[in-house]
N, CA, C and O atoms as a CHARMM CRD file, in Angstrom:
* protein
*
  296
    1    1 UNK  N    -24.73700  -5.38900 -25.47300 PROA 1      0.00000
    2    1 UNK  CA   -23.30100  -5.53200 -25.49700 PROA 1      0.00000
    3    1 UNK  C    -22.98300  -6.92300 -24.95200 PROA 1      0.00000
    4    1 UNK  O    -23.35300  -7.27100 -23.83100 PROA 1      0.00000
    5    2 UNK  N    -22.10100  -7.91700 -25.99700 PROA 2      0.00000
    6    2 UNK  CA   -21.75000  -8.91500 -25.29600 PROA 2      0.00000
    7    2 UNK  C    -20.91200  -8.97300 -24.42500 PROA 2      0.00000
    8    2 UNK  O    -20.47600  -7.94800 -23.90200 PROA 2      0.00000
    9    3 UNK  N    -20.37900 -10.57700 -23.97300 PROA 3      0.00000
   10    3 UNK  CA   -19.18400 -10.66800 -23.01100 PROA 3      0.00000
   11    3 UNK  C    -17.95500 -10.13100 -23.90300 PROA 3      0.00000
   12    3 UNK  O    -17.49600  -9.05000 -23.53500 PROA 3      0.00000
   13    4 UNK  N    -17.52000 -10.57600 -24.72400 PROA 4      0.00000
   14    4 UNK  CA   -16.22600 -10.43500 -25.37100 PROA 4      0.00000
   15    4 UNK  C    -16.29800  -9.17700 -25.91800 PROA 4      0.00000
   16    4 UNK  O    -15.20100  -8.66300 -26.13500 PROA 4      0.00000
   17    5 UNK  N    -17.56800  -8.33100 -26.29400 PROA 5      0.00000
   18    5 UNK  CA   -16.82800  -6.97900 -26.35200 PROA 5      0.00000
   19    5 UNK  C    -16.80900  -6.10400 -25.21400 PROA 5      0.00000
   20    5 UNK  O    -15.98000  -5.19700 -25.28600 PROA 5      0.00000
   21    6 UNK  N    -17.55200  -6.15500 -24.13600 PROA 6      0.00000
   22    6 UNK  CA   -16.74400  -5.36900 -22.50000 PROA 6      0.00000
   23    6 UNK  C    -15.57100  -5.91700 -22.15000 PROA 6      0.00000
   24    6 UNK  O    -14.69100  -5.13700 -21.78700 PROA 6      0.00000
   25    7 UNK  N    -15.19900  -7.77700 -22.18200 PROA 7      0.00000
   26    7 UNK  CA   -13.40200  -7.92300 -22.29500 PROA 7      0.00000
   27    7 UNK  C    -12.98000  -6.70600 -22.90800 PROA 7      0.00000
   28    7 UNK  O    -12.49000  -5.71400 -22.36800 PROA 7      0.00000
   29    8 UNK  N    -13.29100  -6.96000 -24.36400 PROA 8      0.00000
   30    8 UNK  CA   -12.31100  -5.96100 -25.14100 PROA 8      0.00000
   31    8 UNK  C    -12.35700  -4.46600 -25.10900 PROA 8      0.00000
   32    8 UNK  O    -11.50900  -3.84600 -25.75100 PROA 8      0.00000
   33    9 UNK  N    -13.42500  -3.72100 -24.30400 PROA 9      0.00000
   34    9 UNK  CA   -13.18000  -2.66400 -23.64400 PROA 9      0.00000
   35    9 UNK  C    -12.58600  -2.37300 -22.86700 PROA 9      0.00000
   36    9 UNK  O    -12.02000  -1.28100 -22.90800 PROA 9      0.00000
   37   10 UNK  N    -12.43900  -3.27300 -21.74200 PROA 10     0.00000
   38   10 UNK  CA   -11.92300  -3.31000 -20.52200 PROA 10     0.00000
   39   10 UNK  C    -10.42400  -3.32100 -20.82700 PROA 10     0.00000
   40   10 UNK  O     -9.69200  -2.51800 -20.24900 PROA 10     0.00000
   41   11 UNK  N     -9.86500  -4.33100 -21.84300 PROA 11     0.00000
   42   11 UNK  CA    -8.59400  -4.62000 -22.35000 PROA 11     0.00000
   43   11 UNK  C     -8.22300  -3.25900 -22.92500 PROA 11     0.00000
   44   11 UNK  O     -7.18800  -2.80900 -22.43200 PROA 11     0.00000
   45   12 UNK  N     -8.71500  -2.60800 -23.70100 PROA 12     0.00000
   46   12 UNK  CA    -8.42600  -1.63600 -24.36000 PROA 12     0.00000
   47   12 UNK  C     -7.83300  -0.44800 -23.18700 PROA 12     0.00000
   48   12 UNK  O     -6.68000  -0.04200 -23.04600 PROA 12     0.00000
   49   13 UNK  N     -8.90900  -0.12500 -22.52900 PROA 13     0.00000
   50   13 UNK  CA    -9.05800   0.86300 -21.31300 PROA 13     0.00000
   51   13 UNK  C     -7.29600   0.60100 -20.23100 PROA 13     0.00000
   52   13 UNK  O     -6.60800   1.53500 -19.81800 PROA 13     0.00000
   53   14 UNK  N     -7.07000  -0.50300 -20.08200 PROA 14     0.00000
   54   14 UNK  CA    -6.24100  -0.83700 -19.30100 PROA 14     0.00000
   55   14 UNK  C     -4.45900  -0.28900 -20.39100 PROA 14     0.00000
   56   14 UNK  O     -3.42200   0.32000 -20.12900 PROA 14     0.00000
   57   15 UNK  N     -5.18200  -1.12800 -21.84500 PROA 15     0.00000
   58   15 UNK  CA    -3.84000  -0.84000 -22.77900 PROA 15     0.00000
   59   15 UNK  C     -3.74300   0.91300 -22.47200 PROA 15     0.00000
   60   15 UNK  O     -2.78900   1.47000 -21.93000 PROA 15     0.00000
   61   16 UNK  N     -5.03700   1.59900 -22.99300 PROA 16     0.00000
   62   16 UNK  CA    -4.21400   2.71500 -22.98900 PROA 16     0.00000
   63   16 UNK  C     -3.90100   3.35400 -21.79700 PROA 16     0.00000
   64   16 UNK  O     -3.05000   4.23800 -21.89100 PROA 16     0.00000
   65   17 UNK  N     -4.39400   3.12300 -20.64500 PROA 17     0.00000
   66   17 UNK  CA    -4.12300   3.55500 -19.13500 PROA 17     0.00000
   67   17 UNK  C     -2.69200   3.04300 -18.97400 PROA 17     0.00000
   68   17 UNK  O     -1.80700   3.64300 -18.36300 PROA 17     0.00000
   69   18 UNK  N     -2.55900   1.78400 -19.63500 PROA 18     0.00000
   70   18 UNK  CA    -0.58000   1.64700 -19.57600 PROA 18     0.00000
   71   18 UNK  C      0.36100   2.21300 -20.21200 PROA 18     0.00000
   72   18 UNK  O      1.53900   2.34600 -19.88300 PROA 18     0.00000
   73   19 UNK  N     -0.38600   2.67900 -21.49400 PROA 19     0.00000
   74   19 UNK  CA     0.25800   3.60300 -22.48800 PROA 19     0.00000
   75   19 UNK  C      0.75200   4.97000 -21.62400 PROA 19     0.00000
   76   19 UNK  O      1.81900   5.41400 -21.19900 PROA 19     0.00000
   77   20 UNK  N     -0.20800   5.23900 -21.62500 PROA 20     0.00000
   78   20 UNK  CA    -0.14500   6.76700 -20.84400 PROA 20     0.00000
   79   20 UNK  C      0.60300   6.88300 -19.35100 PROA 20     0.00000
   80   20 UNK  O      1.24700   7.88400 -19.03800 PROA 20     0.00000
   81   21 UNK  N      0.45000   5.84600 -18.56500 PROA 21     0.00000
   82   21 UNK  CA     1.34000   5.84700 -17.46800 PROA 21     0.00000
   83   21 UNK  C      3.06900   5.89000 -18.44000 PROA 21     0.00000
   84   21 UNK  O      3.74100   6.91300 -18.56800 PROA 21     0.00000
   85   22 UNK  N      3.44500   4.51600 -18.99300 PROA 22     0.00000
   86   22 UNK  CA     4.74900   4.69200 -19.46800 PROA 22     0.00000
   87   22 UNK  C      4.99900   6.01000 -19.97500 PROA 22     0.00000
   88   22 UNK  O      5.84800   6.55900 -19.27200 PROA 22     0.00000
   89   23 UNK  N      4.45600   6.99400 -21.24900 PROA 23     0.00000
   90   23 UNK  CA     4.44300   8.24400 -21.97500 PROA 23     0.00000
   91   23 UNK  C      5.04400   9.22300 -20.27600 PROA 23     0.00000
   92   23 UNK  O      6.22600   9.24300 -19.93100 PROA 23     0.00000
   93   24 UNK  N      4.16200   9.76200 -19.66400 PROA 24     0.00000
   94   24 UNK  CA     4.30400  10.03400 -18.42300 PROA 24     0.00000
   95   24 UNK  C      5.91700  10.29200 -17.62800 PROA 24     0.00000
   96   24 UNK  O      6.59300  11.26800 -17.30300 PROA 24     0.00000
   97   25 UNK  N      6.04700   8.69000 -17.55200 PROA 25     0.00000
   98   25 UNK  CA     7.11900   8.13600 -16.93200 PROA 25     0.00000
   99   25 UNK  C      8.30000   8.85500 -17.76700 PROA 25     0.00000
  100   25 UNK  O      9.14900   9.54300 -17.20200 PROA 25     0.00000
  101   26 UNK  N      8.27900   8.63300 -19.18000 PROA 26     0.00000
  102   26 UNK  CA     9.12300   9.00800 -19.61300 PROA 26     0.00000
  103   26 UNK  C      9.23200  10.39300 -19.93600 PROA 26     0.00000
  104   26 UNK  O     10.40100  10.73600 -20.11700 PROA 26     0.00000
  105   27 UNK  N      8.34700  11.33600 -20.07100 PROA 27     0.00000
  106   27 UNK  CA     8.55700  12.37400 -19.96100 PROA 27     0.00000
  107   27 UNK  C      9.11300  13.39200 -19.00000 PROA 27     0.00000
  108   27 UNK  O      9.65400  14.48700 -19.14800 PROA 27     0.00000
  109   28 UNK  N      8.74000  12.53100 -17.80000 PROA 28     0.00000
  110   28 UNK  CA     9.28200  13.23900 -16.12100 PROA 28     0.00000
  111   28 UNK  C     10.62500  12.58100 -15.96800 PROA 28     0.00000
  112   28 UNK  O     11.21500  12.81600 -14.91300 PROA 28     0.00000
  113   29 UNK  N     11.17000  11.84100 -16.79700 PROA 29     0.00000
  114   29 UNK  CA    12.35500  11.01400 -16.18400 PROA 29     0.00000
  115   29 UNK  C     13.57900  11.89500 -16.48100 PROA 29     0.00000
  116   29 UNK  O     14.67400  11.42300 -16.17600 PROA 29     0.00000
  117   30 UNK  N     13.52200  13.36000 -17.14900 PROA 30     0.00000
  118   30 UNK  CA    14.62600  14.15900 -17.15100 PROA 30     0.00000
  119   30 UNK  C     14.52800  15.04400 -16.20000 PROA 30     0.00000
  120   30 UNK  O     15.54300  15.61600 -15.80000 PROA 30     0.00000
  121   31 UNK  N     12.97400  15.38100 -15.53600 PROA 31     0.00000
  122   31 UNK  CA    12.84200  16.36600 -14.63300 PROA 31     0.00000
  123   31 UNK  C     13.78000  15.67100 -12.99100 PROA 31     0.00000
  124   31 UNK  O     14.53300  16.24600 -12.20500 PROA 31     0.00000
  125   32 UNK  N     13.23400  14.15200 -13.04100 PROA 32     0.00000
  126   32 UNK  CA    13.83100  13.70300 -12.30600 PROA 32     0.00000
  127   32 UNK  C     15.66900  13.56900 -12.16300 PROA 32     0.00000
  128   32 UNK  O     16.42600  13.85700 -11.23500 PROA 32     0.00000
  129   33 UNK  N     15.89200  13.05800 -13.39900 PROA 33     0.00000
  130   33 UNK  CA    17.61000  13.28900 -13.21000 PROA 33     0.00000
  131   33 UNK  C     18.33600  14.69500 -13.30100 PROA 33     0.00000
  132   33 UNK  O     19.56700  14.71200 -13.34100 PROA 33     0.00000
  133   34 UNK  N     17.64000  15.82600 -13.33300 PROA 34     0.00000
  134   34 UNK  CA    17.84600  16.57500 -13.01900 PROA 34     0.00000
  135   34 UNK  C     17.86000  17.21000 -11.69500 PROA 34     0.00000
  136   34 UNK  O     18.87200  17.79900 -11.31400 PROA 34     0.00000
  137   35 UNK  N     17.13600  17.15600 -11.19700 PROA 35     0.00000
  138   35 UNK  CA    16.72500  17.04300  -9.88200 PROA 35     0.00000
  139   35 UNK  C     17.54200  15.91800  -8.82800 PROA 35     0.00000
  140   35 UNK  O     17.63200  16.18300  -7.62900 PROA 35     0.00000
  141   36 UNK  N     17.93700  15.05100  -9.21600 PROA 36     0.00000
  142   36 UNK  CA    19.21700  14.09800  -8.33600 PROA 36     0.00000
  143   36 UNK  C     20.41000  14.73300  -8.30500 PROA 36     0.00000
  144   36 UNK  O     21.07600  14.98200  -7.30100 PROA 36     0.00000
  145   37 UNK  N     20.80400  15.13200 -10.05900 PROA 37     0.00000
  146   37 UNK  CA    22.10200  15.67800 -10.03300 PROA 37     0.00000
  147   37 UNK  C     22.38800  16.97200  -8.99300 PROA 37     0.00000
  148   37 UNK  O     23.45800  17.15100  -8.41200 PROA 37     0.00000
  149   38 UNK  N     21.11800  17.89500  -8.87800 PROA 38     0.00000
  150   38 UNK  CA    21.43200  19.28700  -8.34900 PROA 38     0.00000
  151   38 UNK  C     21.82000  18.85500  -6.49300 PROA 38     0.00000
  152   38 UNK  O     22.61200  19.26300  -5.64400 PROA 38     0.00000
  153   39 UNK  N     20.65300  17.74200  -6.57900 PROA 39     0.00000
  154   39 UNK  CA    20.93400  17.27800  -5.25800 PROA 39     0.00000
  155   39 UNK  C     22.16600  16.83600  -4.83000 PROA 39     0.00000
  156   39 UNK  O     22.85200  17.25500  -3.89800 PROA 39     0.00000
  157   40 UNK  N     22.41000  15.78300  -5.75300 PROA 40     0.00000
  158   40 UNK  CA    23.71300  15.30700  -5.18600 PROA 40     0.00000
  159   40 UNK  C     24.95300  16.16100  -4.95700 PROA 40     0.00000
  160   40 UNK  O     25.80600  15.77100  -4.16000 PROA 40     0.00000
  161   41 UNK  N     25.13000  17.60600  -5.79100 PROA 41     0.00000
  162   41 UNK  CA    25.66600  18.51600  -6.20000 PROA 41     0.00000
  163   41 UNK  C     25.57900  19.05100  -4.58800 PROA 41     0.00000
  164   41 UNK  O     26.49200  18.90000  -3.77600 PROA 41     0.00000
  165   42 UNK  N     24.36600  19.66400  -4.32700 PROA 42     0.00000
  166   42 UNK  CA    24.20400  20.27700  -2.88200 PROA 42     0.00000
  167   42 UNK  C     24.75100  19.92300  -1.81900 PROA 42     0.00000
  168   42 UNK  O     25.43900  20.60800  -1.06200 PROA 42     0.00000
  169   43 UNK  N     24.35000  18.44600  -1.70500 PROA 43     0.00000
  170   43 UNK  CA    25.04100  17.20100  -0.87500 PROA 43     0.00000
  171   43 UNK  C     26.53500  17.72600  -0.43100 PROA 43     0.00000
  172   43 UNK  O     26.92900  18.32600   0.56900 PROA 43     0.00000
  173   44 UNK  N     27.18700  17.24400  -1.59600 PROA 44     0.00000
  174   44 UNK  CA    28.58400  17.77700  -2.09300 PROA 44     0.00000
  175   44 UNK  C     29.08300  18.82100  -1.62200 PROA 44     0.00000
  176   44 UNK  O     30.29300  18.83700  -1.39400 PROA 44     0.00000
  177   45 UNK  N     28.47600  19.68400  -1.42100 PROA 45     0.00000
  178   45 UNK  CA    28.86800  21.34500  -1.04300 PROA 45     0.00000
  179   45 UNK  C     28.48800  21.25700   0.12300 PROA 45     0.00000
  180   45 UNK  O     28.55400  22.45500   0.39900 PROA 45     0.00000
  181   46 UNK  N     28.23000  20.90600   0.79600 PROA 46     0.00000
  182   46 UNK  CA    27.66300  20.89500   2.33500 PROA 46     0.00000
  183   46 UNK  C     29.12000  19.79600   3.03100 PROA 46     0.00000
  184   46 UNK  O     29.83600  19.91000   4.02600 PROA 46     0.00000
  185   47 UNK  N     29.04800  18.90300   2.05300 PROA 47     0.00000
  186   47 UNK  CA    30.36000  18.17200   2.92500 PROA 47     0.00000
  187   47 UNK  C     31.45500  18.52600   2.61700 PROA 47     0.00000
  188   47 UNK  O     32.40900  17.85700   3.01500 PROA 47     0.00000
  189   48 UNK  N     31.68700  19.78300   1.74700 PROA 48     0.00000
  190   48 UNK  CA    33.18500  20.39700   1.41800 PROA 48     0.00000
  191   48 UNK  C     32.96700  21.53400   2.68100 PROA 48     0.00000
  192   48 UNK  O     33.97800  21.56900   3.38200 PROA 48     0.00000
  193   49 UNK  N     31.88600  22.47900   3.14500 PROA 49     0.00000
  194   49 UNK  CA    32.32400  22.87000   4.35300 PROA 49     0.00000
  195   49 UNK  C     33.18600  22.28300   4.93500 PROA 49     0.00000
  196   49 UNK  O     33.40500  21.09300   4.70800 PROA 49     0.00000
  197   50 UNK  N     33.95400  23.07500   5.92700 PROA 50     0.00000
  198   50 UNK  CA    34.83500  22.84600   7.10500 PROA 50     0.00000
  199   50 UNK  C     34.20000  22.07700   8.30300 PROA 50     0.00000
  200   50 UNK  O     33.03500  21.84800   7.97600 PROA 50     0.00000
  201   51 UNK  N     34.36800  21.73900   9.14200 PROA 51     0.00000
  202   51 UNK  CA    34.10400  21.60400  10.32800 PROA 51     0.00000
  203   51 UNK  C     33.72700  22.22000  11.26900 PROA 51     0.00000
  204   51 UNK  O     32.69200  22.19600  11.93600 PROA 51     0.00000
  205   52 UNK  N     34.94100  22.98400  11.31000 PROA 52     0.00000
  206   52 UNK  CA    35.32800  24.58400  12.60200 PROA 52     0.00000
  207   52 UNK  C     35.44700  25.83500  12.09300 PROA 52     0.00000
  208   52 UNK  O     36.45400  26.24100  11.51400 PROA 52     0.00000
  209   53 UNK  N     34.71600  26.30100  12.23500 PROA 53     0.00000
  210   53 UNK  CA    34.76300  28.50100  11.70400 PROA 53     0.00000
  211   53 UNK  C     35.77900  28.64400  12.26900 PROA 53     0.00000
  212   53 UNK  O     35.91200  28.11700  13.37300 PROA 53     0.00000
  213   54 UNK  N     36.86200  29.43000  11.67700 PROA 54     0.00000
  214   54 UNK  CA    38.40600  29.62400  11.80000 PROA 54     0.00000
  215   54 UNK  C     37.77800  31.20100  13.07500 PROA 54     0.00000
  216   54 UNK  O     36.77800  31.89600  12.89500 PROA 54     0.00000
  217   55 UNK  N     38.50800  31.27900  13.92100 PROA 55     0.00000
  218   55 UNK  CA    38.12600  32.44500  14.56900 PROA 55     0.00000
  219   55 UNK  C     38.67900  33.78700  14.23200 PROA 55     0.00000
  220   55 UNK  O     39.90500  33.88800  14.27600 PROA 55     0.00000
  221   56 UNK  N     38.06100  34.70800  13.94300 PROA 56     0.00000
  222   56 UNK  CA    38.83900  36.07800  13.62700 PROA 56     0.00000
  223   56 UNK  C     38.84600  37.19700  14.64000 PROA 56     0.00000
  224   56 UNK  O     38.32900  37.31700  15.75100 PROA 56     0.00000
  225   57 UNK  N     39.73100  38.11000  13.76100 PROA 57     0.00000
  226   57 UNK  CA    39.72700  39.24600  15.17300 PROA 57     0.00000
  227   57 UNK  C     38.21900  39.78400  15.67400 PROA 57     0.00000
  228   57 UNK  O     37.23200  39.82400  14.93900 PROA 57     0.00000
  229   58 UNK  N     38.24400  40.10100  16.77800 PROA 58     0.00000
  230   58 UNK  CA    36.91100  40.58300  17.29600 PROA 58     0.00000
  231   58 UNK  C     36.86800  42.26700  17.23500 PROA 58     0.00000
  232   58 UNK  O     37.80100  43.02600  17.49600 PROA 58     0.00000
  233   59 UNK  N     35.41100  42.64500  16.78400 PROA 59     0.00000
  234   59 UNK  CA    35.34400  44.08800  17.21500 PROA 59     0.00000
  235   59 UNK  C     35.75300  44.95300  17.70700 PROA 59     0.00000
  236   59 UNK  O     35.86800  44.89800  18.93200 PROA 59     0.00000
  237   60 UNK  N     36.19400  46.23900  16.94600 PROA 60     0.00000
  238   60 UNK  CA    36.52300  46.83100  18.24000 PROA 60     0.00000
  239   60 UNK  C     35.60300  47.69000  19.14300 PROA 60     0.00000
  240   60 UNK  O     34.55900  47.89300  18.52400 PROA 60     0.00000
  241   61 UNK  N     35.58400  48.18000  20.16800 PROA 61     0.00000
  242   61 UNK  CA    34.89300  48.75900  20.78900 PROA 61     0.00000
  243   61 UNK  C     34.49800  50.11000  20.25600 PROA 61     0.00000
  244   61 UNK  O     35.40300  50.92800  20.09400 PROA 61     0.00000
  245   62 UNK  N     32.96800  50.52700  19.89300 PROA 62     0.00000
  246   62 UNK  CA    32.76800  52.29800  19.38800 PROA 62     0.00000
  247   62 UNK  C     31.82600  52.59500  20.75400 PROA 62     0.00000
  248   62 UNK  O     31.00000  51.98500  21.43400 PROA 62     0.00000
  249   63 UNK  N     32.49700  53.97000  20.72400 PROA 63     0.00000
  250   63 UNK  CA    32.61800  55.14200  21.49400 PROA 63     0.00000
  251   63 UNK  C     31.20400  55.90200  20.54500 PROA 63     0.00000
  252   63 UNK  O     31.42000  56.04300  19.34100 PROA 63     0.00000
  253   64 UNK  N     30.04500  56.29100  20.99200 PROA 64     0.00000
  254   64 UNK  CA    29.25100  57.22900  20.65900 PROA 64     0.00000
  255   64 UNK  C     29.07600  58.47100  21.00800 PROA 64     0.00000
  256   64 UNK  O     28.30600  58.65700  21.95000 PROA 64     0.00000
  257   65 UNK  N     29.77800  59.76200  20.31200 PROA 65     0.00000
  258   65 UNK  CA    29.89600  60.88500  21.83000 PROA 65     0.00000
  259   65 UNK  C     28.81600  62.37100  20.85200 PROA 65     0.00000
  260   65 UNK  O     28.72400  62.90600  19.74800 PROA 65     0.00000
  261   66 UNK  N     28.28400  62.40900  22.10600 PROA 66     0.00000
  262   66 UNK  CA    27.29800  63.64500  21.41000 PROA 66     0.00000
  263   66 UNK  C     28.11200  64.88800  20.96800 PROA 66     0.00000
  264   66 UNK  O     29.34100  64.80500  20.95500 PROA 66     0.00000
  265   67 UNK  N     27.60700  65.82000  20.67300 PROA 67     0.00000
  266   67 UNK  CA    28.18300  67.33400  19.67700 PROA 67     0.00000
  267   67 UNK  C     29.56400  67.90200  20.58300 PROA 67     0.00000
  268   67 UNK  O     30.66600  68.22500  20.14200 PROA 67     0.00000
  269   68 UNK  N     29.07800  67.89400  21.98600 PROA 68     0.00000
  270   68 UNK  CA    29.80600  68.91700  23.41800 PROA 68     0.00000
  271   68 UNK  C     30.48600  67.67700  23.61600 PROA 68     0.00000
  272   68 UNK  O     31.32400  67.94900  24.47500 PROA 68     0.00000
  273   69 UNK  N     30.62600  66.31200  23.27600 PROA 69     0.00000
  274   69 UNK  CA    31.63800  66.02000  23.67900 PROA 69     0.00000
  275   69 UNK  C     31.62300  64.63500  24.93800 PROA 69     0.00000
  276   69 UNK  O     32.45800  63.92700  25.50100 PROA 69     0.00000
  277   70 UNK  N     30.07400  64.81500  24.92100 PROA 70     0.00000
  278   70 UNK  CA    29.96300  63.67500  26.51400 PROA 70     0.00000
  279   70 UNK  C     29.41500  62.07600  25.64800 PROA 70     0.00000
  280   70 UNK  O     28.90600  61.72800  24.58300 PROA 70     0.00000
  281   71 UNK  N     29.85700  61.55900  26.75900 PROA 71     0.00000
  282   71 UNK  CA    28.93500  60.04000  26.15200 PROA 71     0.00000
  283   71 UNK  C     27.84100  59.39200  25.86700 PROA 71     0.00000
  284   71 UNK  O     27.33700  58.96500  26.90600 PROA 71     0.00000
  285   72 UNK  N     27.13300  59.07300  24.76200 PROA 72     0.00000
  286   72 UNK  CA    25.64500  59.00600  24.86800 PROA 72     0.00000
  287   72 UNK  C     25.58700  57.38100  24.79200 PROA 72     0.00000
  288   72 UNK  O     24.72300  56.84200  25.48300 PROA 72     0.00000
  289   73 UNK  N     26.69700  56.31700  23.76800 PROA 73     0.00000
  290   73 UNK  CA    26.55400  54.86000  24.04100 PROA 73     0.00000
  291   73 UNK  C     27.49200  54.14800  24.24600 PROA 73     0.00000
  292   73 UNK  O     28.29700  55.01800  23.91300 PROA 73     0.00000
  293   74 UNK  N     28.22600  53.18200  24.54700 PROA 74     0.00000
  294   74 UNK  CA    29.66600  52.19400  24.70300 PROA 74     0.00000
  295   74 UNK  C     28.97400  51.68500  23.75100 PROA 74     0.00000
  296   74 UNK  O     29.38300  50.68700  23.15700 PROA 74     0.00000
């Protein structure tokens, strides 16, 4: 094997190793903008929360009373 045909292997090897990276690239490049949009989307919803949890009425107190009538929990 001469010099100029391992160049032109080597050249070849690299062309299609660039081929295939770009192919690649472009095939993942919808997985990717998909994947920004949902994000940015999430983003979004996290900064439309409020600030402060509005406070509501509290519990009321249960009474647990056995069969006869006495107290078994507050």
């Amino acid at each position: 094997m001469g010099a100029a045909q391992a160049l032109a292997l080597v050249m070849s090897f690299f062309l299609v190793a660039g081929l295939g990276g770009v192919l690649t690239a472009g095939l993942t490049l919808p997985a990717v903008a998909l994947a920004d949009s949902a994000t940015e989307l999430t983003v979004q919803a996290f900064d439309d929360l409020p600030t402060e949890l509005e406070p509501s009425a509290l519990p009321q107190k249960s009474v647990i009373l056995a069969a006869d009538g006495t107290l078994l929990a507050t």
